[in-house]
mmCIF entry with sequence, helices, sheets and N, C-alpha, C, O atoms, coordinates in Angstrom:
data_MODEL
# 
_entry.id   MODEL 
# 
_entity.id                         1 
_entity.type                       polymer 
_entity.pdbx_number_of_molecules   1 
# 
_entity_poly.entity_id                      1 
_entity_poly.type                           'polypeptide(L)' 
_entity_poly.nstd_linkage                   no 
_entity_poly.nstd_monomer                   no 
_entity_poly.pdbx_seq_one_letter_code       
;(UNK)(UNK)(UNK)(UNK)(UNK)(UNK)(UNK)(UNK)(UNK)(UNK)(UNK)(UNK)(UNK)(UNK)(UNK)(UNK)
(UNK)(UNK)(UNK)(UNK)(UNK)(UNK)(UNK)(UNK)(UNK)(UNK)(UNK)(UNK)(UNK)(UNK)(UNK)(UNK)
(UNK)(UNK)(UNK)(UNK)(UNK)(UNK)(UNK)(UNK)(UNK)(UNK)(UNK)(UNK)(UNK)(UNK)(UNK)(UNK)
(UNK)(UNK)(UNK)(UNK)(UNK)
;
_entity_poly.pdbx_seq_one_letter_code_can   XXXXXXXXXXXXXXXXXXXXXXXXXXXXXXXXXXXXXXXXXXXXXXXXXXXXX 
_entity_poly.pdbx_strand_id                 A 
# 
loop_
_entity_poly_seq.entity_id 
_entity_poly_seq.num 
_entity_poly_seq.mon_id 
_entity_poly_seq.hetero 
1 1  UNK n 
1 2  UNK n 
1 3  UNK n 
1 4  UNK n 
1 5  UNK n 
1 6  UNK n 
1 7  UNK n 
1 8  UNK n 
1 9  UNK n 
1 10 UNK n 
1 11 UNK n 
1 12 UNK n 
1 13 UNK n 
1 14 UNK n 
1 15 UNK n 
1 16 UNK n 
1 17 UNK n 
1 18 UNK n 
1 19 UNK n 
1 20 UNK n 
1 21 UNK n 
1 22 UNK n 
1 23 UNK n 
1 24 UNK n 
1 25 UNK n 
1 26 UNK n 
1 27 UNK n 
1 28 UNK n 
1 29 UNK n 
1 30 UNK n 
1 31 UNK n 
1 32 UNK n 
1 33 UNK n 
1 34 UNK n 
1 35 UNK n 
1 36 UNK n 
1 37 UNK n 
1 38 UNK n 
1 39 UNK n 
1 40 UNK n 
1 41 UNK n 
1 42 UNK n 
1 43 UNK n 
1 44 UNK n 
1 45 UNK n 
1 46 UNK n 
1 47 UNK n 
1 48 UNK n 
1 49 UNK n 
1 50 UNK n 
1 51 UNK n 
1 52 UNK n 
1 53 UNK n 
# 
_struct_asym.id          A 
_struct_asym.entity_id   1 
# 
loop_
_struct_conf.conf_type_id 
_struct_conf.id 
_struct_conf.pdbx_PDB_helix_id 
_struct_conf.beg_label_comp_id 
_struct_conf.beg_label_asym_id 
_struct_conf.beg_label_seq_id 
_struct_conf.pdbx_beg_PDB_ins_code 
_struct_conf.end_label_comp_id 
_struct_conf.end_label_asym_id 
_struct_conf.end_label_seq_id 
_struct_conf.pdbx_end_PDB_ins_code 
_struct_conf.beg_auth_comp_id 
_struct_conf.beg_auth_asym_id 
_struct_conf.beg_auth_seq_id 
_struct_conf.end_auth_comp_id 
_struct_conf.end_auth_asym_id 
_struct_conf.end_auth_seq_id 
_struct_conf.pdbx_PDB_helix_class 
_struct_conf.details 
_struct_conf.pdbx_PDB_helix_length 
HELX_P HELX_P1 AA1 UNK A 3  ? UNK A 11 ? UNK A 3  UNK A 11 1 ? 9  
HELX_P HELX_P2 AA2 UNK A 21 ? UNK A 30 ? UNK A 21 UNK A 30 1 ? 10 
# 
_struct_conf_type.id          HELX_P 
_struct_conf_type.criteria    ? 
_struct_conf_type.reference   ? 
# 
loop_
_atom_site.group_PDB 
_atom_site.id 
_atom_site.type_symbol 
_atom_site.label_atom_id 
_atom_site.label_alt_id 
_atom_site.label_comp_id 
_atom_site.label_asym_id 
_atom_site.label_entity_id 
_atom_site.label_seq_id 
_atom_site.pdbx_PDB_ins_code 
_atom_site.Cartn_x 
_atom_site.Cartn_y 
_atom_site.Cartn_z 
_atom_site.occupancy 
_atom_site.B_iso_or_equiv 
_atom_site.pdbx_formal_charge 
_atom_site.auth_seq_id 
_atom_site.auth_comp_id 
_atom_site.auth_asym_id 
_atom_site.auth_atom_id 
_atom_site.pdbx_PDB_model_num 
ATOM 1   N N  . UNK A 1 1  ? 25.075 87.154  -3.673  1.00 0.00 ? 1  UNK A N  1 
ATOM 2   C CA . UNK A 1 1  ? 26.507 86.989  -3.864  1.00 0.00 ? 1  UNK A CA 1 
ATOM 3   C C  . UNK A 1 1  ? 26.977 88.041  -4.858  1.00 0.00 ? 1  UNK A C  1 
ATOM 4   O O  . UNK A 1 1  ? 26.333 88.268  -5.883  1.00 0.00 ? 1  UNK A O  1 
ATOM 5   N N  . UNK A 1 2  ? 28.118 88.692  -4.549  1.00 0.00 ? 2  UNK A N  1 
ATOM 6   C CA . UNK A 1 2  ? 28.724 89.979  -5.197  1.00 0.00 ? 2  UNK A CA 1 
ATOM 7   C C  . UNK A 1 2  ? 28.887 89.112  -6.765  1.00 0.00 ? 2  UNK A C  1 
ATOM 8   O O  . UNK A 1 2  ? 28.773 87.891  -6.864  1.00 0.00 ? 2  UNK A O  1 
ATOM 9   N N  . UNK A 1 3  ? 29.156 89.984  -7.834  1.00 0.00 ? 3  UNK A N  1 
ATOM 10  C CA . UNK A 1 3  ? 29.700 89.316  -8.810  1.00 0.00 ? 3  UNK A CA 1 
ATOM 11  C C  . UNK A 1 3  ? 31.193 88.870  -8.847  1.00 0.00 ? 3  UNK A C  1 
ATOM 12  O O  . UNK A 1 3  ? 31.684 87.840  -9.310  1.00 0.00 ? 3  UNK A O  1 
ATOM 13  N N  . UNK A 1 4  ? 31.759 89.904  -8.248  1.00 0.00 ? 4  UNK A N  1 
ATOM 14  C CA . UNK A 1 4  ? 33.778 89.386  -7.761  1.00 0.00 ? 4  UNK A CA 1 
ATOM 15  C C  . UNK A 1 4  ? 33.620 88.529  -7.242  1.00 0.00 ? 4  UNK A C  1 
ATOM 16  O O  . UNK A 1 4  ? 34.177 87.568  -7.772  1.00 0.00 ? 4  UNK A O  1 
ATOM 17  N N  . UNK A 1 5  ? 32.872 88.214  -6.004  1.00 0.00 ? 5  UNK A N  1 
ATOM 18  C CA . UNK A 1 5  ? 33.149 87.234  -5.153  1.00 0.00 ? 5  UNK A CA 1 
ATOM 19  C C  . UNK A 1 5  ? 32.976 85.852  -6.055  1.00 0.00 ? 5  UNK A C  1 
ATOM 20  O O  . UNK A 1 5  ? 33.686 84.889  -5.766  1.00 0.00 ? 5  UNK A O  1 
ATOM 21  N N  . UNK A 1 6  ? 31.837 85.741  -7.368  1.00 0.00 ? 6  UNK A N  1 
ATOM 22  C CA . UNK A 1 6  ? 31.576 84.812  -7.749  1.00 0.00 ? 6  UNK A CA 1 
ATOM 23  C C  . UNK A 1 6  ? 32.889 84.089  -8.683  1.00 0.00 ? 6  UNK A C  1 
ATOM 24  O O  . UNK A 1 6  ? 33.373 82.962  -8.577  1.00 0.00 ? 6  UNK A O  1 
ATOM 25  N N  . UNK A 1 7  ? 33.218 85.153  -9.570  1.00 0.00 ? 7  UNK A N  1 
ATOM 26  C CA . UNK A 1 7  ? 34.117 85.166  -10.799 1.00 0.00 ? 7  UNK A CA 1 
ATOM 27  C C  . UNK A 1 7  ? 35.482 84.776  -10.007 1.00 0.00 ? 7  UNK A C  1 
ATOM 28  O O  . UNK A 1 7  ? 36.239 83.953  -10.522 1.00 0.00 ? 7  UNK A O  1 
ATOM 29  N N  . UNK A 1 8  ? 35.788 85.355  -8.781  1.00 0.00 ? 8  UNK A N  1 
ATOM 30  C CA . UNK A 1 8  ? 37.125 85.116  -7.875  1.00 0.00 ? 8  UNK A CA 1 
ATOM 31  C C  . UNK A 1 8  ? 36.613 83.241  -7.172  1.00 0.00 ? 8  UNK A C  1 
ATOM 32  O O  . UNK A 1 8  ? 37.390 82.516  -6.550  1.00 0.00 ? 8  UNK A O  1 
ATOM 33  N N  . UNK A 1 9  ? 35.751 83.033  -7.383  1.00 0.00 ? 9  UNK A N  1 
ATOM 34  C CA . UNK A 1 9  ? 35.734 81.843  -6.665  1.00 0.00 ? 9  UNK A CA 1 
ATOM 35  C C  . UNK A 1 9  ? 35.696 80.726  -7.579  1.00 0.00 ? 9  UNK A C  1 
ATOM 36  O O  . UNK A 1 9  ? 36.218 79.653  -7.277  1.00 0.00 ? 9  UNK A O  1 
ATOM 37  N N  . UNK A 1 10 ? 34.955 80.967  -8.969  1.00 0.00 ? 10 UNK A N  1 
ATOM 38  C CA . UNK A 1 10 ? 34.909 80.171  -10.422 1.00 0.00 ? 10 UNK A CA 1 
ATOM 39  C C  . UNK A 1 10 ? 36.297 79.922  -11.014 1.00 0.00 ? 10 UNK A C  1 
ATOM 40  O O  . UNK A 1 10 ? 36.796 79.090  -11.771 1.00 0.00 ? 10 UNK A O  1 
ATOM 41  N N  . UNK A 1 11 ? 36.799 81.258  -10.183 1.00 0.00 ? 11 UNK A N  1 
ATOM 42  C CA . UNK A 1 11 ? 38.776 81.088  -11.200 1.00 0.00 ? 11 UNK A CA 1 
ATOM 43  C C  . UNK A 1 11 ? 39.484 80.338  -10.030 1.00 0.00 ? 11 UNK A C  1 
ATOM 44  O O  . UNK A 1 11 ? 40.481 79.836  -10.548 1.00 0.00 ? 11 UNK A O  1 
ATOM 45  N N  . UNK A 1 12 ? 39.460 80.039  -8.800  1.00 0.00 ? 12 UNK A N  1 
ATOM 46  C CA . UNK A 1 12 ? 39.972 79.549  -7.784  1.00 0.00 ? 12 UNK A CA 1 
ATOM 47  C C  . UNK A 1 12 ? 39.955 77.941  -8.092  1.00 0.00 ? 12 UNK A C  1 
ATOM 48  O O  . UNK A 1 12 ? 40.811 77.121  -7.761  1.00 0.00 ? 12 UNK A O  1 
ATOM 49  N N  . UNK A 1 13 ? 38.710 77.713  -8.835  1.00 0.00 ? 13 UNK A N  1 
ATOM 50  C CA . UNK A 1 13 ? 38.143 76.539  -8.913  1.00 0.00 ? 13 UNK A CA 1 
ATOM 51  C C  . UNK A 1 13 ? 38.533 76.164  -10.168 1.00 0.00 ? 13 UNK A C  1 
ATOM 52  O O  . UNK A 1 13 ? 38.090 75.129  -10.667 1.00 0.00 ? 13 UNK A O  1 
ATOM 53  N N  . UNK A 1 14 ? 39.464 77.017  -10.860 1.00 0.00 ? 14 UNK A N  1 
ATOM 54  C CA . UNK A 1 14 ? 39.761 76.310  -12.560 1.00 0.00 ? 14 UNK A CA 1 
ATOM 55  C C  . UNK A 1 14 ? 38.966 76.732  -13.689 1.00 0.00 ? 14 UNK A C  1 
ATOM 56  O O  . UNK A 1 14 ? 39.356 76.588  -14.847 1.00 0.00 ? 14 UNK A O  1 
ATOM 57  N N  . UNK A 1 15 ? 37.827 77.264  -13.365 1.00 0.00 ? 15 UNK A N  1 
ATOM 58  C CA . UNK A 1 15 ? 36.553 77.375  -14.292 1.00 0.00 ? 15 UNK A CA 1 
ATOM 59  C C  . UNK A 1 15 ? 36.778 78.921  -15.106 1.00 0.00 ? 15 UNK A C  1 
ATOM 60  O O  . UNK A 1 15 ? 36.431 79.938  -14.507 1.00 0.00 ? 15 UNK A O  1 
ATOM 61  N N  . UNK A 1 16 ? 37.257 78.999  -16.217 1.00 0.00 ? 16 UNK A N  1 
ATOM 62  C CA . UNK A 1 16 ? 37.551 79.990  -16.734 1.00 0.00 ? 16 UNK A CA 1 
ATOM 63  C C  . UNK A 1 16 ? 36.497 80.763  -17.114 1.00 0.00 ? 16 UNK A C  1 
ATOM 64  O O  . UNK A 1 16 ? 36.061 80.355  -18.190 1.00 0.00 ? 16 UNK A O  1 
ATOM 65  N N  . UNK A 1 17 ? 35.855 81.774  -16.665 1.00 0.00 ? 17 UNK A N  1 
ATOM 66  C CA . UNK A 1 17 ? 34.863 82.697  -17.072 1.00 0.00 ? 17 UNK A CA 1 
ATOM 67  C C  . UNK A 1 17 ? 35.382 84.056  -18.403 1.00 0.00 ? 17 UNK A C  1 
ATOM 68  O O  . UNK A 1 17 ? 34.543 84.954  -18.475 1.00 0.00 ? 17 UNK A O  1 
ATOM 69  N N  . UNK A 1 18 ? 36.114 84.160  -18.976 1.00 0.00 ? 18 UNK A N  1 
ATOM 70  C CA . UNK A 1 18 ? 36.103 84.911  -19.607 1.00 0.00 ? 18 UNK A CA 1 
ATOM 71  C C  . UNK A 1 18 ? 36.092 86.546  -18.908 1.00 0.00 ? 18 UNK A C  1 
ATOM 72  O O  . UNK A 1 18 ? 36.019 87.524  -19.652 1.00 0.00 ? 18 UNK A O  1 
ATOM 73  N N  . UNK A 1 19 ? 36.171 86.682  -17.473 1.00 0.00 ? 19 UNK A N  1 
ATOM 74  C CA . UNK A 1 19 ? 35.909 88.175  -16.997 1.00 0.00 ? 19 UNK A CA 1 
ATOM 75  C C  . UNK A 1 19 ? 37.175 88.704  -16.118 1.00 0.00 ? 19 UNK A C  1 
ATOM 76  O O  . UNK A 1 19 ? 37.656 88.141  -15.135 1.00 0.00 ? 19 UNK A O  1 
ATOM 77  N N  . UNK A 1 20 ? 37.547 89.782  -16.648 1.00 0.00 ? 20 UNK A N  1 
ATOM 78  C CA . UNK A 1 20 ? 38.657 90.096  -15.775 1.00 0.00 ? 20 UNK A CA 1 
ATOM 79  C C  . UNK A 1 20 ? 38.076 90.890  -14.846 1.00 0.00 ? 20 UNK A C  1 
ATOM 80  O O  . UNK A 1 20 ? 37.337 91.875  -14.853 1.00 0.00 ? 20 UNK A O  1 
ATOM 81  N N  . UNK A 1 21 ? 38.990 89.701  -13.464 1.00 0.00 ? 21 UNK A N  1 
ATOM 82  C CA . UNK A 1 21 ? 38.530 90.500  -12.369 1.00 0.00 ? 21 UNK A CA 1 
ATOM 83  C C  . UNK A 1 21 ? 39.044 91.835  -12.066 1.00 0.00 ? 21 UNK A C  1 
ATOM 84  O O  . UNK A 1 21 ? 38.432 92.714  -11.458 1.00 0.00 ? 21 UNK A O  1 
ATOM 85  N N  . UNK A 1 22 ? 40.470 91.920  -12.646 1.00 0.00 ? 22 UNK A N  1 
ATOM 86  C CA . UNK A 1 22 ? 40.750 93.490  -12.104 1.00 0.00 ? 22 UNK A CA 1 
ATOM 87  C C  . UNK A 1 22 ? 39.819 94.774  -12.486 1.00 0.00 ? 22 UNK A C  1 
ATOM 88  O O  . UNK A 1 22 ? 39.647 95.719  -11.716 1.00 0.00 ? 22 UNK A O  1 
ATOM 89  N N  . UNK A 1 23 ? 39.103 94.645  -14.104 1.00 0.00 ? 23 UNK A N  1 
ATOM 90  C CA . UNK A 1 23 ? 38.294 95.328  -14.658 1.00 0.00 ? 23 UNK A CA 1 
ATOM 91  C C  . UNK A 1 23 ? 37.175 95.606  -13.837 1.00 0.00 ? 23 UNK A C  1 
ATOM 92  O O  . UNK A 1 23 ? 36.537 96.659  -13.831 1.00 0.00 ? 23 UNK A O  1 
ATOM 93  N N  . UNK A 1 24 ? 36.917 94.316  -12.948 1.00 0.00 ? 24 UNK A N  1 
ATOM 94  C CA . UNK A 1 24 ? 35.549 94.082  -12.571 1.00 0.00 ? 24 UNK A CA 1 
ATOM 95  C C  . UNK A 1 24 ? 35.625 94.667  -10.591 1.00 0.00 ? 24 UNK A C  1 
ATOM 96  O O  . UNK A 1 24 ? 34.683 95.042  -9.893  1.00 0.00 ? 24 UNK A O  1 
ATOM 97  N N  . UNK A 1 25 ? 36.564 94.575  -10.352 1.00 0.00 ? 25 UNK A N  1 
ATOM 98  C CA . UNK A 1 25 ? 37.028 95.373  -9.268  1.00 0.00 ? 25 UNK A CA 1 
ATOM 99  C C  . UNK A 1 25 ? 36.697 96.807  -9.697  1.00 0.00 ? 25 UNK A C  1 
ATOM 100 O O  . UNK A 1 25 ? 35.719 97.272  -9.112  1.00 0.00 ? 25 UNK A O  1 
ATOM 101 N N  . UNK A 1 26 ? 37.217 97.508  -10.473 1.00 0.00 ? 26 UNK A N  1 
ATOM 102 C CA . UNK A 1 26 ? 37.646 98.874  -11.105 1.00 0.00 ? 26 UNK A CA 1 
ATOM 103 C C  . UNK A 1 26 ? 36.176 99.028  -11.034 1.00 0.00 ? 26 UNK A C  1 
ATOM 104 O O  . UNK A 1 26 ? 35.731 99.860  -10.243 1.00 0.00 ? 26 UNK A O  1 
ATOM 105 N N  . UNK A 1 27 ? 35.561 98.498  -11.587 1.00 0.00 ? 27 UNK A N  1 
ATOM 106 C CA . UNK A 1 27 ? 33.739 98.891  -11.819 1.00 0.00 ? 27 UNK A CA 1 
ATOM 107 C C  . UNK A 1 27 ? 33.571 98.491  -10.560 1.00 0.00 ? 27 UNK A C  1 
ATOM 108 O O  . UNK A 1 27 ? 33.350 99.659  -10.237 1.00 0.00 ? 27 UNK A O  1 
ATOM 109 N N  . UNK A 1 28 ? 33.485 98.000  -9.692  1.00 0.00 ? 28 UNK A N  1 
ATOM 110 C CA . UNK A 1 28 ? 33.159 97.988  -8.120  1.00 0.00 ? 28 UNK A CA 1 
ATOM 111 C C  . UNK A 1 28 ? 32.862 99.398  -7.549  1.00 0.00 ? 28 UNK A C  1 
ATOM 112 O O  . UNK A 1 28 ? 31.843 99.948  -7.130  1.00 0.00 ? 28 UNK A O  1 
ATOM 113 N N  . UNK A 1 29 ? 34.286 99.802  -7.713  1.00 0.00 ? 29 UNK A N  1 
ATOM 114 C CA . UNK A 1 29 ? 34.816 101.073 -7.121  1.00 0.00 ? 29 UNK A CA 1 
ATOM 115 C C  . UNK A 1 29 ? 33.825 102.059 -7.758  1.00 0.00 ? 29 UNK A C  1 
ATOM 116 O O  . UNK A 1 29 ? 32.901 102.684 -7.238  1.00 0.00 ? 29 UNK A O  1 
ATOM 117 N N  . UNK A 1 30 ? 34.390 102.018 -9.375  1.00 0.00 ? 30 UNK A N  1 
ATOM 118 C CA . UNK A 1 30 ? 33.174 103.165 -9.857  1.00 0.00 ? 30 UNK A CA 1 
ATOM 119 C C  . UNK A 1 30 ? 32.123 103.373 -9.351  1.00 0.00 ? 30 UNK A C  1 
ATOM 120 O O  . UNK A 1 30 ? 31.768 104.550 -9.404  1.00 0.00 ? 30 UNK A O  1 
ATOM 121 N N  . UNK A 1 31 ? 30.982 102.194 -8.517  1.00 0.00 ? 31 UNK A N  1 
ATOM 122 C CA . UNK A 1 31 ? 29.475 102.064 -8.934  1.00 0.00 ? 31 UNK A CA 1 
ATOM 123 C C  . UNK A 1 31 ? 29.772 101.987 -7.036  1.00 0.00 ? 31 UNK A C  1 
ATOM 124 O O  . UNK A 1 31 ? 28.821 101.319 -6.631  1.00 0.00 ? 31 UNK A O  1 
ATOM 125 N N  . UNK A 1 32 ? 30.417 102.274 -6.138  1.00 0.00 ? 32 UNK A N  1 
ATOM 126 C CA . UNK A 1 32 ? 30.557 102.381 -5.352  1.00 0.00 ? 32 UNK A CA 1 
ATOM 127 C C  . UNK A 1 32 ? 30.427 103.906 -4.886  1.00 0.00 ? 32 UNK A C  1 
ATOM 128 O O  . UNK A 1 32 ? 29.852 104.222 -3.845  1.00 0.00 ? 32 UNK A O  1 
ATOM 129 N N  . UNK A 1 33 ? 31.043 104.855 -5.796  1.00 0.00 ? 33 UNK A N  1 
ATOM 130 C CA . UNK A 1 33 ? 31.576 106.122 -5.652  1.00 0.00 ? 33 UNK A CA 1 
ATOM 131 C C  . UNK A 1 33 ? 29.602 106.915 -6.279  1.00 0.00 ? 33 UNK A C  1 
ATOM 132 O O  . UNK A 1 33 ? 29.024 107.969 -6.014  1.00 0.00 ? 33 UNK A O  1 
ATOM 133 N N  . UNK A 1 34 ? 29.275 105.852 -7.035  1.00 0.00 ? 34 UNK A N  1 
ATOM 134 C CA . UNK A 1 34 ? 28.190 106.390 -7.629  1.00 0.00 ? 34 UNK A CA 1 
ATOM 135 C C  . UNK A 1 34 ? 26.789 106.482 -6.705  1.00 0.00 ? 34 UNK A C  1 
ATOM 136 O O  . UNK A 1 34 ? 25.967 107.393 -6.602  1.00 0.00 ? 34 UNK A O  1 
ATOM 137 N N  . UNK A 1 35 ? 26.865 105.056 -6.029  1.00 0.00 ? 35 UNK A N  1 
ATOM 138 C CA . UNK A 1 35 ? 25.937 104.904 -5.549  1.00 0.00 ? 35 UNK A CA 1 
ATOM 139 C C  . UNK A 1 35 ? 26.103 105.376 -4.143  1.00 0.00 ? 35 UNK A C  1 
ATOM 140 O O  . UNK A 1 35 ? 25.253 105.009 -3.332  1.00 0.00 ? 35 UNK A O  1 
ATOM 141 N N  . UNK A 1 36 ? 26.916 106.012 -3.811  1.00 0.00 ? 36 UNK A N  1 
ATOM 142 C CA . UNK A 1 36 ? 27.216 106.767 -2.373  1.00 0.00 ? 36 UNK A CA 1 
ATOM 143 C C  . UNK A 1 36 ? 26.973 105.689 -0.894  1.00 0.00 ? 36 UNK A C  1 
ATOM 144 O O  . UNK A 1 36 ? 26.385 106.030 0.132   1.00 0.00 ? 36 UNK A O  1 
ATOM 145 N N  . UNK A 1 37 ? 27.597 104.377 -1.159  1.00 0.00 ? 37 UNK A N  1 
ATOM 146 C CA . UNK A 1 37 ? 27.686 103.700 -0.100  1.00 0.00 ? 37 UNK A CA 1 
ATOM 147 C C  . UNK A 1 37 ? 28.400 102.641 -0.209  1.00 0.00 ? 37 UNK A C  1 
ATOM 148 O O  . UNK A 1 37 ? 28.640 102.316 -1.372  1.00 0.00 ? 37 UNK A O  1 
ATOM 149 N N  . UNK A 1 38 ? 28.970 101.765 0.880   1.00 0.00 ? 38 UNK A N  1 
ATOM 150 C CA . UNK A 1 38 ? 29.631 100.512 0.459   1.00 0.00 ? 38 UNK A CA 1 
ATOM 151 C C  . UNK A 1 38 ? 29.074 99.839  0.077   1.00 0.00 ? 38 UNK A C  1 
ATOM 152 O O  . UNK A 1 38 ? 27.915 99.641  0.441   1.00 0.00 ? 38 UNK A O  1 
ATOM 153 N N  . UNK A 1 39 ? 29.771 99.085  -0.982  1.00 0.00 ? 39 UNK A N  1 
ATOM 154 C CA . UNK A 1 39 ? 29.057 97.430  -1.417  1.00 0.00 ? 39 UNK A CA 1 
ATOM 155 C C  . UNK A 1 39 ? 29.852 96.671  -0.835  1.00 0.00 ? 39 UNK A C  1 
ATOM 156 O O  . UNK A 1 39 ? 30.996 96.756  -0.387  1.00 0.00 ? 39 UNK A O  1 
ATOM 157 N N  . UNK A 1 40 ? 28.579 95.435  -0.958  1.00 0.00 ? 40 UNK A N  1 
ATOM 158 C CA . UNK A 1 40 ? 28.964 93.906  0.106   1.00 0.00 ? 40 UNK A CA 1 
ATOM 159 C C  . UNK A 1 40 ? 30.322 93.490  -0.157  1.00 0.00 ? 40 UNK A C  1 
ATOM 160 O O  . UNK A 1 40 ? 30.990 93.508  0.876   1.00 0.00 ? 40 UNK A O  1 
ATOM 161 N N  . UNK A 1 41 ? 30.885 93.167  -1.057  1.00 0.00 ? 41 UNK A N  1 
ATOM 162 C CA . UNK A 1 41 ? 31.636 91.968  -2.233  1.00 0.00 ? 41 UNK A CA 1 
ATOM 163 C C  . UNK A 1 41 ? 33.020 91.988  -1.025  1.00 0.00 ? 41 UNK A C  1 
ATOM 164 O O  . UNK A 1 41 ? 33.674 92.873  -0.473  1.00 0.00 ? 41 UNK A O  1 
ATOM 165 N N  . UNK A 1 42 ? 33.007 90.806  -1.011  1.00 0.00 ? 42 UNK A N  1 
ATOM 166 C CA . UNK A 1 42 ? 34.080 90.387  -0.087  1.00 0.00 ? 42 UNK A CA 1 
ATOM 167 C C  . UNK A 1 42 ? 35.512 90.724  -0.906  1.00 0.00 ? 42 UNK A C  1 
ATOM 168 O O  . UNK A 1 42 ? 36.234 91.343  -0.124  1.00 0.00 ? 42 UNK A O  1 
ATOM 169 N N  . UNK A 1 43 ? 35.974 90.593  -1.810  1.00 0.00 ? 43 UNK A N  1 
ATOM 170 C CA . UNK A 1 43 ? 37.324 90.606  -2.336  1.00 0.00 ? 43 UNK A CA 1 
ATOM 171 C C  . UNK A 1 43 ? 37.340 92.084  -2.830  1.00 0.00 ? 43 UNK A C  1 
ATOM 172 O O  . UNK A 1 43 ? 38.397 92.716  -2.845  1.00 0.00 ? 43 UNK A O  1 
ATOM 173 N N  . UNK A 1 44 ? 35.760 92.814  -3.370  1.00 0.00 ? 44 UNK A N  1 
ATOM 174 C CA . UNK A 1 44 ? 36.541 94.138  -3.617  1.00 0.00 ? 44 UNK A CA 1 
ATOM 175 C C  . UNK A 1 44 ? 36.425 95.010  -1.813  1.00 0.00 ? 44 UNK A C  1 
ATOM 176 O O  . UNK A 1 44 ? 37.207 95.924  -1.552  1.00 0.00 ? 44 UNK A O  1 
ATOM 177 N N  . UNK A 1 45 ? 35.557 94.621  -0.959  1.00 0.00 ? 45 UNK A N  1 
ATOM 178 C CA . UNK A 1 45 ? 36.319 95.381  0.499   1.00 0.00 ? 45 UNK A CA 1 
ATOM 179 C C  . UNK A 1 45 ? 37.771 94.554  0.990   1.00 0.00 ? 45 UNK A C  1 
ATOM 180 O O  . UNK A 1 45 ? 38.171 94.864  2.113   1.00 0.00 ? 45 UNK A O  1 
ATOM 181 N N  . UNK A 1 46 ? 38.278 93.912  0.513   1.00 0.00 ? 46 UNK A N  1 
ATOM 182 C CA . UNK A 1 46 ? 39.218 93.523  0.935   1.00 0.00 ? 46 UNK A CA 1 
ATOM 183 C C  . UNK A 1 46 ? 40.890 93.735  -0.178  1.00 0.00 ? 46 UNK A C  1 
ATOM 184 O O  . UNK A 1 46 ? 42.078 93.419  -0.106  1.00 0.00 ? 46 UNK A O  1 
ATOM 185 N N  . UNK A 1 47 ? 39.966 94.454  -1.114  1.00 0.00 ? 47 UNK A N  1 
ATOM 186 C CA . UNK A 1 47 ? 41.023 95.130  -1.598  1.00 0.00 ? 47 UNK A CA 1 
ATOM 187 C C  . UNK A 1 47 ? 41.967 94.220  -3.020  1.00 0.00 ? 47 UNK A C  1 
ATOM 188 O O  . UNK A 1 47 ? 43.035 94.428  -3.597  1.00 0.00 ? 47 UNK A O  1 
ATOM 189 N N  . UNK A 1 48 ? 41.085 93.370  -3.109  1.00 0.00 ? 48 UNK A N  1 
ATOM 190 C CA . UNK A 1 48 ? 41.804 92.187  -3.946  1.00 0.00 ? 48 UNK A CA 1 
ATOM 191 C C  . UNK A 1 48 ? 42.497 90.874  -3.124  1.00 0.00 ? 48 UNK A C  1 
ATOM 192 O O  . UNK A 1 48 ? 43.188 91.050  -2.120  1.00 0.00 ? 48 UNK A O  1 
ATOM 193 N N  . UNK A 1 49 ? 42.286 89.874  -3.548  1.00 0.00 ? 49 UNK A N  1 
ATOM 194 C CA . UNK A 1 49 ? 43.208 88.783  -3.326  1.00 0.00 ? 49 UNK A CA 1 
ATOM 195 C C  . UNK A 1 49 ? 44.269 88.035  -4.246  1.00 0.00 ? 49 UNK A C  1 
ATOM 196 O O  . UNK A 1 49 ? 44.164 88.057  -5.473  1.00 0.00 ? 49 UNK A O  1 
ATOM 197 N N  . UNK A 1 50 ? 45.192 87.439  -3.650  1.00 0.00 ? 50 UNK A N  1 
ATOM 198 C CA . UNK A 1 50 ? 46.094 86.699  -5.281  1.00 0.00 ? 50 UNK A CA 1 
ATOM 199 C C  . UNK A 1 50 ? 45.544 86.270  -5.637  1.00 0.00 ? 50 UNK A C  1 
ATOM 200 O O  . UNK A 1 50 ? 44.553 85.801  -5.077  1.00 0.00 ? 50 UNK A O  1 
ATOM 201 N N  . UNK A 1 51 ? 45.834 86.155  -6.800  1.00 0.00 ? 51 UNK A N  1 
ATOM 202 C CA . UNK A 1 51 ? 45.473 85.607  -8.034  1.00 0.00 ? 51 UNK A CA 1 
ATOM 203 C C  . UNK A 1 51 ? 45.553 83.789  -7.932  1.00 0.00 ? 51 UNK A C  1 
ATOM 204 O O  . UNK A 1 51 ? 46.676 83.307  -7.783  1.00 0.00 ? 51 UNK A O  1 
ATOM 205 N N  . UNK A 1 52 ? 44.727 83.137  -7.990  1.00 0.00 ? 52 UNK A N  1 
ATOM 206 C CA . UNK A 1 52 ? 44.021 81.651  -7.552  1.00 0.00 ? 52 UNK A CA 1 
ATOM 207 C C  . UNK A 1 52 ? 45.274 81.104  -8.890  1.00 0.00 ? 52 UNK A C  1 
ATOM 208 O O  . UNK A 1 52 ? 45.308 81.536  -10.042 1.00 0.00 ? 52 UNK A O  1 
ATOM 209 N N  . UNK A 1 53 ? 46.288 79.957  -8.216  1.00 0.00 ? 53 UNK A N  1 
ATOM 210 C CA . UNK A 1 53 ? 46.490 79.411  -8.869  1.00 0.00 ? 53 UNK A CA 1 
ATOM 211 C C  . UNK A 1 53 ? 46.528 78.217  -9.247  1.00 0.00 ? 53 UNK A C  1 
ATOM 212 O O  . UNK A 1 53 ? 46.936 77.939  -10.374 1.00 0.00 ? 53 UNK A O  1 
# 
């Protein structure tokens, strides 16, 4: 399980983790560009989702 996908599903659920996902998107991308291929993570290929309220 991606780490977004986890942290986006813990905040959906109320459970405050302390991690911002936009930050954690942003490092997606970085370590995406680094590692010269797509990663799995459902919410960063999908570009973000709203924000769980």
């Amino acid at each position: 399980v991606a780490t977004e996908d986890l942290v986006y599903l813990l905040h959906g659920e109320g459970i405050e983790t302390g991690v911002d996902l936009d930050a954690l998107l942003a490092v997606s991308a970085w370590l995406e560009g680094v590692l010269g291929r797509q990663l799995e993570g459902q919410v960063y290929r999908a570009g973000g989702f709203p924000k769980p309220t």
